[in-house]
Legacy VTK file of the C-alpha trace (Angstrom):
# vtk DataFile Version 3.0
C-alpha trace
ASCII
DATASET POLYDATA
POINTS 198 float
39.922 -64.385 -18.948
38.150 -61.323 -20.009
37.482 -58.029 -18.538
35.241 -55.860 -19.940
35.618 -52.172 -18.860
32.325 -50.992 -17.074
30.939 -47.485 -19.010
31.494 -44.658 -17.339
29.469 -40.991 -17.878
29.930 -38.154 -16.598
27.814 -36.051 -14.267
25.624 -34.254 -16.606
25.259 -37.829 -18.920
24.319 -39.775 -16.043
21.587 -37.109 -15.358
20.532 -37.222 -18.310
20.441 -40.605 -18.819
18.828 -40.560 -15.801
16.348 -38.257 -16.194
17.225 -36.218 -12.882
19.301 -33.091 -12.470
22.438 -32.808 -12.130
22.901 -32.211 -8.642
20.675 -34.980 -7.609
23.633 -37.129 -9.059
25.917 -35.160 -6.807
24.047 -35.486 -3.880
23.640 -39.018 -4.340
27.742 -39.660 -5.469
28.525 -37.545 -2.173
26.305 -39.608 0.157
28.228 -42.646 -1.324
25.151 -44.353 -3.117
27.062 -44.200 -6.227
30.494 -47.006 -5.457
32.848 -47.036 -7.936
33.159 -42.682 -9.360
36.379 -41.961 -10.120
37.651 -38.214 -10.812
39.018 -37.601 -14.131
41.688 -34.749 -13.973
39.424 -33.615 -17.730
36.049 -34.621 -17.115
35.217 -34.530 -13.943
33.461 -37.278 -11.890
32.684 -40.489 -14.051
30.240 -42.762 -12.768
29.792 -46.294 -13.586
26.015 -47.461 -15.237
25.993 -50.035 -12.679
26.264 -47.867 -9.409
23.054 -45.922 -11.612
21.223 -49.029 -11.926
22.543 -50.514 -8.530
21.120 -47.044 -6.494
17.414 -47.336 -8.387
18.035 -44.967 -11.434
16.533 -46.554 -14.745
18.563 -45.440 -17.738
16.435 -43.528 -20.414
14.199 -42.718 -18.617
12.494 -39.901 -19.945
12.771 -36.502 -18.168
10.553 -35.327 -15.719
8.593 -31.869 -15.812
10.800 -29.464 -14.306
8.599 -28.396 -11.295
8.375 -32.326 -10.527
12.403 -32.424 -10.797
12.892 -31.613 -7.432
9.802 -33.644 -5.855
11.154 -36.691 -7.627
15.030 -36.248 -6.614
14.438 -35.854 -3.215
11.818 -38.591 -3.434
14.586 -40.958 -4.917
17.640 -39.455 -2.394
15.345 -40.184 0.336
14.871 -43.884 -1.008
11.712 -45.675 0.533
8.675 -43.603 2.061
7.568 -44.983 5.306
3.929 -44.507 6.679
5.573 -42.636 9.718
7.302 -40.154 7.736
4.141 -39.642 5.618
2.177 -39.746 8.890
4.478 -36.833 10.330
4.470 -34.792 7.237
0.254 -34.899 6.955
0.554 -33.590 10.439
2.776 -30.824 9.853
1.133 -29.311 7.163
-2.128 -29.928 9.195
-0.842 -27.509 11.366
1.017 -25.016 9.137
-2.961 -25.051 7.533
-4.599 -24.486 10.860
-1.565 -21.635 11.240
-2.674 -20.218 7.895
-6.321 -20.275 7.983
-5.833 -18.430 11.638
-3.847 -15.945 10.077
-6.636 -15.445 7.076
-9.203 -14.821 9.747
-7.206 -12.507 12.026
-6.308 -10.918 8.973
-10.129 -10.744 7.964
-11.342 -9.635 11.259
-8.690 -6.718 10.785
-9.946 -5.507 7.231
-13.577 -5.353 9.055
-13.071 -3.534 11.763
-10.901 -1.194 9.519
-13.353 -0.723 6.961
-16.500 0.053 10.229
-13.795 2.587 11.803
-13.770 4.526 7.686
-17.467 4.447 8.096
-17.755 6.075 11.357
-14.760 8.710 10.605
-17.063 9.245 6.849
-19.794 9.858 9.371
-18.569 12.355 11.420
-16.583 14.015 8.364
-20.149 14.576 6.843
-21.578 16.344 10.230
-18.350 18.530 10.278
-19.277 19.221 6.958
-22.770 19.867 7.660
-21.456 22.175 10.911
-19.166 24.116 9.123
-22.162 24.916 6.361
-24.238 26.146 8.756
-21.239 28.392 10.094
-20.843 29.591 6.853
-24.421 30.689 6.875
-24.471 32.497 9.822
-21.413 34.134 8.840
-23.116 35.553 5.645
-26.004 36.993 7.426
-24.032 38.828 9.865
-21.825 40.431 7.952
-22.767 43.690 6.807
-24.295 44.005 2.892
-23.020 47.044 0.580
-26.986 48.417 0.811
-26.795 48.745 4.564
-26.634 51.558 6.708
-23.051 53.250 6.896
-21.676 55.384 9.368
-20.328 58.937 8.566
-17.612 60.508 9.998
-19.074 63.652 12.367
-17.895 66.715 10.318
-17.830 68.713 13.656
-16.224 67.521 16.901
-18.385 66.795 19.861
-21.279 65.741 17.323
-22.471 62.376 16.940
-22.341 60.622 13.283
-25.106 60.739 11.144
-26.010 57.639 9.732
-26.160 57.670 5.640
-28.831 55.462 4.062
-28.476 55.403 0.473
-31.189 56.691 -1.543
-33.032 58.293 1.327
-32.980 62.650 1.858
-30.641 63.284 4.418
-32.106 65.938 7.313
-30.365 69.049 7.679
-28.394 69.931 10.401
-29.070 71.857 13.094
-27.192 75.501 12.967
-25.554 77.417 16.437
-26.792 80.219 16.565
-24.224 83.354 15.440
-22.552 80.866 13.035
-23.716 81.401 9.439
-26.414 79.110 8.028
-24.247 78.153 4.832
-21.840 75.340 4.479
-18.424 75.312 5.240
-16.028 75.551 2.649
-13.974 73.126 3.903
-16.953 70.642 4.605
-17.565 71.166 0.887
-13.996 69.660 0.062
-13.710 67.534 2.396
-14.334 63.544 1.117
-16.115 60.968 2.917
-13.575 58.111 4.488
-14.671 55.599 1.894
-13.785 57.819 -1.388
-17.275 58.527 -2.573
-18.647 61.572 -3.512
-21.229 63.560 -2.112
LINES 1 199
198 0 1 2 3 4 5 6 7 8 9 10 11 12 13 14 15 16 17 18 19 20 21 22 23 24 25 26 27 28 29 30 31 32 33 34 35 36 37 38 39 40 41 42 43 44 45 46 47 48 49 50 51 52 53 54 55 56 57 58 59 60 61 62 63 64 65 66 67 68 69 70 71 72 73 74 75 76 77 78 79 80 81 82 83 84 85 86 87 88 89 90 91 92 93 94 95 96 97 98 99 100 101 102 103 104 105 106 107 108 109 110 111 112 113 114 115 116 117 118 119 120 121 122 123 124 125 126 127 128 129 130 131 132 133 134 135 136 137 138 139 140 141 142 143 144 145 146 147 148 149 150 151 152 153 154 155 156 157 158 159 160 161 162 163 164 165 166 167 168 169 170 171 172 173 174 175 176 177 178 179 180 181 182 183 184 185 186 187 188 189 190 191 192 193 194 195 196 197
């Protein structure tokens, strides 16, 4: 009587093997799919080729993309689809799409009434603008120009202030009489509040 000793690999040959990752092969040896794995004190888990072939894997097979990895190990740990399961998944990401197009609008619905409320606040920015121009005018014309009249100090107390007018001949004053018709010395000296000359 013969016995032939059934090949073992290792976790990372099987998957490869395989074509699956790695941790499929662990999920699936944990869950017990996989009868037979012994732990080797050096290499770790060995698994026999039949518990592969018995639990669906084809050996050699080639490798899947790696996004598609995943999608195809759970696919395979799940083992057979049923039209309920698909049913209840079309459902639930019919929702989670009705959740997410709901969200888009909302979201939408914010951006316009954000961009309306700019408008109106660009509105009224440009009559403040327009406001404070027209302040700014009125401003200018009332404040006084370096051509206009200025007012003199009175030279003499209890005499009212001449007003200066550039360019124009200045009247002379009035004399008391018994004071002397001359100018005073001191009124001679004496500077105008402004610093300019006489």
């Amino acid at each position: 009587m013969s016995t032939t000793a059934c090949p073992l690999l290792t976790q990372r040959e099987a998957a490869s093997a395989c074509g699956v990752s790695r941790s499929t092969i662990r999920r699936r040896r944990e869950a017990g799919e996989l009868p037979g794995c012994v732990q080797d004190e050096e290499r770790g888990w060995m698994i026999p080729v039949e518990a592969l072939l018995a639990a669906g894997f084809r050996l050699n097979a080639p490798a899947p993309p790696e996004g598609a990895a995943s999608a195809s190990s759970a696919v395979s740990a799940a083992g057979p689809v049923s039209a309920e399961a698909v049913g209840e998944d079309v459902a639930a990401l019919r929702a989670e799409l009705k959740r997410e197009r709901q969200a888009h609008l909302e979201a939408r619905h914010q951006a316009e009434l954000a961009a309306a409320e700019a408008g109106h606040l660009r509105t009224q920015l440009a009559a403040k603008e327009t406001h404070i121009e027209d302040l700014r005018t009125a401003l200018r014309a009332l404040a006084p120009a370096p051509e206009r009249a200025a007012i003199e100090p009175s030279a003499h107390p209890g005499t009212e202030a001449g007003v200066v007018v550039p360019g124009q001949v200045q009247p002379e004053r009035a004399v008391p009489a018994g004071t002397q018709a001359g100018p005073e010395p001191e009124a001679e000296t004496r500077r105008r509040w402004w610093g300019g000359r006489r």
